[in-house]
N, C-alpha and C positions, 0 to 999 in steps of 0.2 A: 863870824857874827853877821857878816854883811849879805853872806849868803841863805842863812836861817831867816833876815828880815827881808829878803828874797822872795823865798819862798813861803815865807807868812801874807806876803804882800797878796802877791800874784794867787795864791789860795783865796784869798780875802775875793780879791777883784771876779776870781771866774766862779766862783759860790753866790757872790751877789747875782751876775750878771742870770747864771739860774734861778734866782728867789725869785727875781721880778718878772720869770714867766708866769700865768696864771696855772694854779692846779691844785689838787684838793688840799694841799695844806693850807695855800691863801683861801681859801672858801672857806676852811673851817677856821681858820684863823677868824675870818670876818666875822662868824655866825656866832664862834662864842663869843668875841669881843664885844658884840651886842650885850650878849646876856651879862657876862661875869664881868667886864670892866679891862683894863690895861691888864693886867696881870693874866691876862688870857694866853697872851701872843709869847711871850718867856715859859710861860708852860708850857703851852705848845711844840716850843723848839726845845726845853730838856729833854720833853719824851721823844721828839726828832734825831737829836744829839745821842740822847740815850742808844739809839736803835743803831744809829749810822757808828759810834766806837764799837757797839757787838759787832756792825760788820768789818771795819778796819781790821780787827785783830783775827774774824774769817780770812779775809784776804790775805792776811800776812802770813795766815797758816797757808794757803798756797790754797785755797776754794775759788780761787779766782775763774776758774775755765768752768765751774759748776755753773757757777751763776752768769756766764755766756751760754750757756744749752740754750737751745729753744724750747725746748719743755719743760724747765726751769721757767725761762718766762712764760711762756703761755701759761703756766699754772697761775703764777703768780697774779698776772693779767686777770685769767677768772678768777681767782678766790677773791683779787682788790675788787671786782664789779662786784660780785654779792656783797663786800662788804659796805662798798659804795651806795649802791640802792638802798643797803638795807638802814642803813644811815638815812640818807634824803627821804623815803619812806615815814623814819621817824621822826625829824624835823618836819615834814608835811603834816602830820597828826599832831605834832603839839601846836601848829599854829594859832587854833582857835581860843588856846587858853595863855596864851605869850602876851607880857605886859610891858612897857620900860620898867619894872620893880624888877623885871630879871627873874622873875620867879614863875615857873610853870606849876599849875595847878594841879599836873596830875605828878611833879617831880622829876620828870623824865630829864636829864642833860648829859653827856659823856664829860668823864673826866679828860681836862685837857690835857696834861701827859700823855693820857691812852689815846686821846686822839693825836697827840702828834705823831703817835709810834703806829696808827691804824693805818693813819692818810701815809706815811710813809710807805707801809708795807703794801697798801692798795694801789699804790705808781709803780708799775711796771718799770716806767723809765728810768726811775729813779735805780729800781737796783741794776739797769742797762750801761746807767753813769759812772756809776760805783766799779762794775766790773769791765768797765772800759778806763775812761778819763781818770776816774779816780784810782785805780788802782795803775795807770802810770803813774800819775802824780807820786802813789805812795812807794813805788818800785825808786824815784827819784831821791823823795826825800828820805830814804831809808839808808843812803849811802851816808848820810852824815849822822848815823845812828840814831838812838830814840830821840834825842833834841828835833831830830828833822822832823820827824815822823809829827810830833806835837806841834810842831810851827804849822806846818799844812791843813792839821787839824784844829788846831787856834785860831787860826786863818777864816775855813772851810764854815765853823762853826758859828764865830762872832757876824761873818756877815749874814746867816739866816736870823742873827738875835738882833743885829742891828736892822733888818727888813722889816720884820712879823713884831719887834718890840714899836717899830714905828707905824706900822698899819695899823695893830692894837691901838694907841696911843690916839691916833685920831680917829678912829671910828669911837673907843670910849668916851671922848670927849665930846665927840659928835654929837651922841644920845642924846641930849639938851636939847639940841634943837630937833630931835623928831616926835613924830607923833604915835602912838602905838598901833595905826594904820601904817604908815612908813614902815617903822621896824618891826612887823609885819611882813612886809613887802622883801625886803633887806634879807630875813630869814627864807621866803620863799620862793626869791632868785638862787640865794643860795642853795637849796634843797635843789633845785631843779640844776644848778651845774653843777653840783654832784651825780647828781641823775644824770646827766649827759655825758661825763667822767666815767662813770660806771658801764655805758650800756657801751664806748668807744674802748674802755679796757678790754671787758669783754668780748666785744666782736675782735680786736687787737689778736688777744690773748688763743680766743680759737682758732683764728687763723694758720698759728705758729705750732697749733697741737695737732691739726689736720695734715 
């Protein structure tokens, strides 16, 4: 038991210490948290969650050295920058009609599921962690059978929900006090580091294809 809460722990502690770097899932965390309210950031990380168990049970089938190739990543790397851009492209175009009501006039807004699983797959690094760090981790916790396996992932999990549920949280509460010039503003920092996300995966990403 002592070592299941172990390894839940320590999962918990090195998943957090990842969240609080910045990268396109906190940016779009932020960007919809604007729009849609608290229940942005929980979205967000099921579709995150969602992606990251399809890759646990890759790895466990033994894909692990796939997603160490470097042309693995470097694909990976350019396909996240198109998707990158093409995101921050669309958030730059809706700016002129974005309101605090949260409603874009022309409709335009990704589902945030789909964006937790997009910004996922458009981090390079993220699937670098996975086929490194985390698939020790899950080579670890696999000795003490499936129990392990879910502690780590319990773990891994709740602290992305405990980050992006508290980023949401105060940026939706935030909105009161801004102005629709501000959250404005808010959305097209954001667009722009995603743009800057996008153009570093990419150059990243050809590098390793070259």
């Amino acid at each position: 038991m002592w070592v299941l809460i172990t390894i839940f722990a320590t999962s918990f502690v090195i998943a957090l210490s990842g969240a609080l770097m910045p990268g396109p899932l906190f940016t779009i965390t932020l960007s919809e948290s604007a729009k849609r309210g608290f229940l942005a950031g929980p979205l967000i990380v099921l579709g995150h969650g969602i992606l990251e168990l399809v890759l646990v049970l890759l790895l466990l089938l033994g894909l692990a050295p796939i997603f160490r190739n470097d042309h693995v990543i470097g694909s990976v790397g350019v396909v996240g920058a198109v998707v990158l851009i093409w995101m921050s492209v669309a958030m730059i175009r809706s700016l002129p009609s974005l309101s605090l009501e949260g409603i874009c006039k022309d409709g335009k807004s990704i589902n945030p599921v789909w964006a937790g699983i997009l910004m996922s797959v458009a981090n390079p690094y993220w699937t670098i962690w996975w086929a490194t760090i985390g698939f020790g981790y899950i080579l670890y916790s696999i000795e003490l059978g499936p129990m392990g396996v879910a502690a780590f992932f319990g773990g891994h999990i709740l602290a992305d929900l405990a980050w992006y549920a508290a980023v949401s949280f105060t940026v939706a509460h935030g909105r009161r006090f801004m102005s629709d010039r501000i959250y404005r503003g808010v959305i097209a920092c954001c667009a722009l580091a995603l743009l800057g996300f996008g153009i570093y995966f990419g150059f990243s990403g050809a590098q390793r294809l070259i």
